[in-house]
N, C-alpha and C positions, 0 to 999 in steps of 0.2 A: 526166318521171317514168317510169320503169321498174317492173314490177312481176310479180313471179314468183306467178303463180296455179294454181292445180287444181282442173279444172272434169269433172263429169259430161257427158260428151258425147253427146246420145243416138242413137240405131240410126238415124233419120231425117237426121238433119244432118250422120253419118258417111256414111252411103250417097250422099248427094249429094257430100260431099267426095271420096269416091272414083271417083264416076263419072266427076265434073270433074276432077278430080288434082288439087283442091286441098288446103294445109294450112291446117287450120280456124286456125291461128296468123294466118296472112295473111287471112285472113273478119274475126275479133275485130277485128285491128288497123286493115283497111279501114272496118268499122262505127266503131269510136273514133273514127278519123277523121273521120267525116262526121257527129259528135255535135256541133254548134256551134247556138246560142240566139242569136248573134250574127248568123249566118248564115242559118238558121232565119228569123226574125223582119224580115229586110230581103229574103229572096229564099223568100216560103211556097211558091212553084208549081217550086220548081226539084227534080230528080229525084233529090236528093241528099237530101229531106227524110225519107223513110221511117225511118232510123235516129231522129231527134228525134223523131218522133212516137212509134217504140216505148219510148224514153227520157220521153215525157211519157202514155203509159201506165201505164210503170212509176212514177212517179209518183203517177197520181191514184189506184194501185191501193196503194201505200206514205203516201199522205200525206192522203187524203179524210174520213178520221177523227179526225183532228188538224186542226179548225179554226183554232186559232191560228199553226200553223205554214203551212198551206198558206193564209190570208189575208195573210202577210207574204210569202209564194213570188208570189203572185198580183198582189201590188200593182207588184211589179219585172217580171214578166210583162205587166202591162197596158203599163208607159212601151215595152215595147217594141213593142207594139202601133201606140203612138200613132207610131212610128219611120216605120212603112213607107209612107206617103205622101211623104216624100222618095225621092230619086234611091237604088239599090242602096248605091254605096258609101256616101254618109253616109248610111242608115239604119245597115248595117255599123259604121261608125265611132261611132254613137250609141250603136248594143246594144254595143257593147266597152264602153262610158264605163259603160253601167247595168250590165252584168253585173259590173266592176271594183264599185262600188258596191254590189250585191247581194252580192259574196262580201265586199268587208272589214265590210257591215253581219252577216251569217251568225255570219264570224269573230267580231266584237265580241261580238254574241249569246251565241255559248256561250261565250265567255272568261266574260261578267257571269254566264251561269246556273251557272256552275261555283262559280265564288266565292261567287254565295250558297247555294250548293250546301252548301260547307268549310265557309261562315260558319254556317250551319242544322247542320252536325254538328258543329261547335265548341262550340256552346250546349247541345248533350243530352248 
């Protein structure tokens, strides 16, 4: 997926790009990259975790008030907990199987609350 964004970029995280010459283009895209649950969840101590952790901040700081949502987030989070007492790669290959799982459950989700969504404004 490609995706054309515009973003505030502040005084701090430009000054550091310029010190290093980096293009903050190539920062986002390295951080995206290193956003995997599947990964995450079968390898916690490896040093590519810091980006999923700021992703599962953003998180509980987006989703801690919505009980219903973040108890259906959490129960797909737990299986992949249970993952990592296997060897790296099939816990890897497990958390693919559950995050496959967690997103066509999501999907389903808001297809159904949409439609009774239509269906609830059909009726008034």
């Amino acid at each position: 997926m490609n995706l054309t964004i515009t973003i505030d970029i502040p005084e701090d995280f430009k000054q550091l790009c310029d010190i290093f010459d980096f293009d903050p283009e190539d920062i986002f895209q390295a951080f995206a990259n290193k956003i995997s649950f599947p990964v995450f969840y079968s390898q916690p101590n490896s040093r590519h975790r810091w980006a999923n952790f700021f992703f599962l901040d953003y998180l509980v700081d987006t989703c801690r008030n919505d009980t219903t949502k973040w108890e259906i987030h959490k129960a797909f989070m737990d299986k992949m907990v249970h993952s990592i007492s296997k060897s790296d790669d099939k816990s890897e290959e497990a958390n693919r199987t559950v995050m496959k799982e967690w997103h066509q459950f999501i999907l389903n989700k808001r297809t159904e609350d949409l439609i009774n969504k239509l269906i609830d404004e059909r009726k008034n």
